[in-house]
C-alpha positions in Angstrom: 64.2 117.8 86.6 67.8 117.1 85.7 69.7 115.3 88.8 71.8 117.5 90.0 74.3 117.0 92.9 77.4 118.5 94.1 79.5 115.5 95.6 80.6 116.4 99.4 84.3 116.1 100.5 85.2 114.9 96.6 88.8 115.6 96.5 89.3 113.8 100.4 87.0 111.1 99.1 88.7 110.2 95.9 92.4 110.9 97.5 91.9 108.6 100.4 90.5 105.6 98.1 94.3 105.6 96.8 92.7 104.2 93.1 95.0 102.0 91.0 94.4 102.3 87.2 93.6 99.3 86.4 91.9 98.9 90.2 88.1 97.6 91.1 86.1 99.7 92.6 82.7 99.9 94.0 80.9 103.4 94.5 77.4 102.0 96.9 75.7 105.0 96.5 75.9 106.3 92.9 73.7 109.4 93.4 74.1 112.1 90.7 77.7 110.2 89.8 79.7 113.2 90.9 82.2 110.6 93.0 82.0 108.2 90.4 83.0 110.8 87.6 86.0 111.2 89.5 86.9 107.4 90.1 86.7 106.9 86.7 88.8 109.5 85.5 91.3 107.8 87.3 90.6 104.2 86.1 92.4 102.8 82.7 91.5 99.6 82.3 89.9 99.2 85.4 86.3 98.7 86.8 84.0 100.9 88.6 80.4 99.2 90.0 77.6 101.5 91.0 75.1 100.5 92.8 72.2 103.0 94.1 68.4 101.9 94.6 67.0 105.1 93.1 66.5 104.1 89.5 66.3 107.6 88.7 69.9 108.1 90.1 70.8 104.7 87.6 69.1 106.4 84.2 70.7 109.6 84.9 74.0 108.0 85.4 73.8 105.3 82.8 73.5 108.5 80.2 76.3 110.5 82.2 78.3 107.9 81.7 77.5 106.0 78.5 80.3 106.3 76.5 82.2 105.0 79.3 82.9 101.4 79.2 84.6 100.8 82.6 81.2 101.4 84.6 79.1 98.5 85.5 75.4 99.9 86.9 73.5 98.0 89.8 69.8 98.8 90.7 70.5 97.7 94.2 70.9 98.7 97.8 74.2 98.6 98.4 73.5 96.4 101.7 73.2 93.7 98.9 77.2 94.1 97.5 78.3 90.7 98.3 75.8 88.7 96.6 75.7 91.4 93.2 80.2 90.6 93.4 79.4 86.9 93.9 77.2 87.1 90.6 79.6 88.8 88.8 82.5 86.1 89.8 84.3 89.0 91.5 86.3 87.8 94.5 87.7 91.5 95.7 87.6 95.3 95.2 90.5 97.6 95.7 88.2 99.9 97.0 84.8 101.4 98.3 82.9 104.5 98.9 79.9 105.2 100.4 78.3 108.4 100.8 75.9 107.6 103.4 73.4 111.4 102.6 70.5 112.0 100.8 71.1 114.0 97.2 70.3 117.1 96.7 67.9 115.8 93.7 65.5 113.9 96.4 65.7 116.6 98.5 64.7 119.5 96.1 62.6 117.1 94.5 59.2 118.1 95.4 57.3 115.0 94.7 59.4 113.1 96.7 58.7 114.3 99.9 61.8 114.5 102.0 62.0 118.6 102.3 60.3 120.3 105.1 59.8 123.3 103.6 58.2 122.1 99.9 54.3 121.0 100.2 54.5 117.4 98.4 53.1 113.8 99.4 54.7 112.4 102.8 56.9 110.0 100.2 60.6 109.8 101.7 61.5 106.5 99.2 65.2 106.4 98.0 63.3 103.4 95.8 60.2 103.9 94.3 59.7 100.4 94.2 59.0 99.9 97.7 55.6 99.8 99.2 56.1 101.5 102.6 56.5 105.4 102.2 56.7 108.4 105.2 52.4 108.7 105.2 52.3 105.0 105.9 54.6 105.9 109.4 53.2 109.0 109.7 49.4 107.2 109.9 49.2 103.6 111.2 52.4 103.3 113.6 51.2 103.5 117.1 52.3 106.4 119.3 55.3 104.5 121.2 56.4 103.2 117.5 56.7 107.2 116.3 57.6 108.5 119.7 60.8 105.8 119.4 61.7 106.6 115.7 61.7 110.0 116.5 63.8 110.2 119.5 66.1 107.0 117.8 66.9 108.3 114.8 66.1 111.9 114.8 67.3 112.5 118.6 64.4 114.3 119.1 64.1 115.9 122.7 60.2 116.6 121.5 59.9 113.0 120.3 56.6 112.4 123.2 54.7 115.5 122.5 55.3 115.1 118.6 54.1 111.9 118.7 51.0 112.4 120.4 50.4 115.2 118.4 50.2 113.3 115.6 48.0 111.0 117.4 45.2 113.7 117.6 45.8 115.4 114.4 44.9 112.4 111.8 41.6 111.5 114.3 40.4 114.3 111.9 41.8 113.4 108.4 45.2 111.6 107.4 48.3 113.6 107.4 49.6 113.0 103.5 51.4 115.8 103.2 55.1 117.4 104.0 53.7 120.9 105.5 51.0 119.1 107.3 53.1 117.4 109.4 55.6 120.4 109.8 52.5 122.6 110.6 52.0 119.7 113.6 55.7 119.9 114.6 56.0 123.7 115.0 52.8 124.2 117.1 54.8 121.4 119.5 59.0 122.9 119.1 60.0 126.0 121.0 61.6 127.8 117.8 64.3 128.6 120.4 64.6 124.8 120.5 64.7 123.7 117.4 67.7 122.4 115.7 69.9 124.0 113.4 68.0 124.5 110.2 64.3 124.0 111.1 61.9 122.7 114.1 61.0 119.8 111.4 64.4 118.6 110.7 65.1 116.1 113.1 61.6 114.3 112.6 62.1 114.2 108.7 65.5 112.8 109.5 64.0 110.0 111.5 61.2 108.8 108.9 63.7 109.7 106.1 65.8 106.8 108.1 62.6 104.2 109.0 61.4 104.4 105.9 64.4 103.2 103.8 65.9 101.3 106.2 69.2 103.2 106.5 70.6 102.0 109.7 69.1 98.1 109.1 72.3 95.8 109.2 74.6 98.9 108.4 77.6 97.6 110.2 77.1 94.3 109.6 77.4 95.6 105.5 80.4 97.9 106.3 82.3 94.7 108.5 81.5 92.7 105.3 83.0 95.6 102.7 85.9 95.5 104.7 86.3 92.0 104.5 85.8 91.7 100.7 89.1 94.6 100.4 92.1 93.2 98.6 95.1 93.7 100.3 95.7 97.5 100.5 92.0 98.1 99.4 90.1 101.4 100.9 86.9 101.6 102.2 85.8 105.3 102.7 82.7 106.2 104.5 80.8 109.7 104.5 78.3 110.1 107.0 75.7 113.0 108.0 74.9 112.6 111.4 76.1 111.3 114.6 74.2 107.8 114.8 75.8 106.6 111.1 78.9 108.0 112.1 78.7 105.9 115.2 77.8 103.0 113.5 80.8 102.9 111.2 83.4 104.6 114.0 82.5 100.8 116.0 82.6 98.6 112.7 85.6 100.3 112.3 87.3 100.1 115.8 86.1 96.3 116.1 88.2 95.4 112.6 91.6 97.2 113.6 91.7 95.8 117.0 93.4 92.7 118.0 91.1 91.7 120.8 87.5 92.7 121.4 87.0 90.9 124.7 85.6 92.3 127.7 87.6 94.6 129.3 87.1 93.1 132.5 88.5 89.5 131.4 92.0 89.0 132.8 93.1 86.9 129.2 91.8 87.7 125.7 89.5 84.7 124.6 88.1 86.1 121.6 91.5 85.6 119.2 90.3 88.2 117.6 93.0 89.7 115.2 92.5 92.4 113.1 92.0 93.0 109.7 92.2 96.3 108.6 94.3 99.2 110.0 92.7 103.4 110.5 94.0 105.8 107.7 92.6 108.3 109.7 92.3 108.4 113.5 89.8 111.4 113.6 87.1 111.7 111.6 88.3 114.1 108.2 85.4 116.8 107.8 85.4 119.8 104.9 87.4 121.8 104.3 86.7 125.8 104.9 86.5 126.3 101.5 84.2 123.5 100.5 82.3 124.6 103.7 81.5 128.3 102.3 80.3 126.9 98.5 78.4 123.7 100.2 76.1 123.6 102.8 75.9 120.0 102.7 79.1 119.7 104.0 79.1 121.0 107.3 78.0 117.7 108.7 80.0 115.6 106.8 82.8 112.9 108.4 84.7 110.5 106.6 86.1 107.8 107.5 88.9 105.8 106.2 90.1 101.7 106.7 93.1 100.1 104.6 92.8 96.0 104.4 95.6 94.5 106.1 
């Protein structure tokens, strides 16, 4: 199946990372390279990393791009950046983006098992390398371990009754595949209820999330990015939903503050001073154009930091 993906907010994206020719820059989540295509047509002599741990996402790219001589390729989490730039002897970028989604090739990628409405193996991996998939959740976590994932990560308001759904249904025989488990969810959601989309949605959002570890030391990596701007440097952010968007709207308000003391000490103590300044107060989202082509885009926030 040829990787296809149409890149969401491209033209805020690339405009906001304010790229220098001859510029480094790091795209963490190389997907389909439809970004990355972009930032390089933009680059002379500069550099452009990729990192993405979907080695499909890597092979497709390396071809895309292999008369191209200014992308270096990284089989990697992004999470892992700072130790890949120390490897390469590279002390800063001029600039990052990370689209924080899932592409559209996982998704309508049967046999990978993140679609509620394709019947395929309960998979979810962004890395097919990893052991742990969405049936391994989906089977031997206890029923407060689901019952938190799914309220967590998918804010689930049927996160109790889902979970002891589940519960009952693989007494009989394990749940291994996509439609099993959305045949157990829609017997438990209220249509009425349901969230925009389908009953199932929020629920494949949260293992989607458990299972690759999306959230795991996220603003601890973006604080870090941040840090590892030269002067002037960008880092954009495009997120999805409301708890990554949360994640990076704190990293972000912690690093252009000057103190982050308690509000309730009389003196700041902390010293903190900060390091980058907002681009963008608000949040940028699509535009209504983008929003009638891409339905992927409705979601979407981005978020923008310059390095002091």
């Amino acid at each position: 199946m040829e990787f296809k993906h149409q890149p969401v907010m491209l033209n805020e994206c690339v405009t906001n990372l304010a790229i220098k020719p001859n510029g480094i820059y790091l795209d963490g989540t190389l997907g389909g390279g439809g970004h990355s295509a972009e930032i390089l047509s933009h680059l002379t002599t500069g550099r452009l990393l990729a990192f993405d741990k979907d080695e499909t996402a890597i092979d497709f790219c390396k071809q895309k791009f292999k008369d191209n001589p200014n992308i270096t390729f990284f089989h990697d989490d992004f999470k892992n950046f700072s130790a890949r730039l120390d490897e390469a002897k590279i002390d800063g970028v001029d600039g990052i983006l990370l689209d924080l989604g899932v592409s559209s090739y996982q998704i309508d990628t049967p046999e990978r098992g993140f679609s509620y409405m394709l019947d395929a193996p309960l998979d979810m991996r962004m890395n097919l390398d990893q052991a742990k998939t969405a049936s391994d959740v989906v089977n031997h976590y206890t029923e407060t371990e689901l019952e938190d994932i799914f309220s967590r990560f998918g804010e689930e308001p049927f996160s109790r009754r889902i979970a002891h759904a589940i519960m009952l249904a693989r007494k009989n025989r394990p749940i291994d595949t996509t439609l099993q488990l959305v045949d157990i969810i829609q017997k438990i959601v209220p249509p009425q209820k349901a969230s925009k989309g389908h009953p199932a949605k929020r629920v494949f959002q949260a293992l989607r999330i458990e299972v690759n570890g999306e959230l795991d030391k996220l603003q601890d990596c973006i604080v870090s990015m941040a840090r590892r701007l030269n002067t002037n440097g960008r880092l954009c952010v495009l997120t999805f939903h409301s708890l990554e968007d949360r994640i990076v709207k704190d990293a972000f308000n912690m690093l252009s503050s000057d103190c982050i003391c308690d509000k309730k000490l009389p003196i700041c103590v902390c010293h903190h001073k900060r390091e980058v300044k907002l681009v963008n107060k608000k949040p940028l989202t699509a535009s209504e154009q983008e929003l009638t082509h891409n339905p992927r885009s409705h979601s979407a926030k981005l978020r923008v930091v310059q390095k002091l």
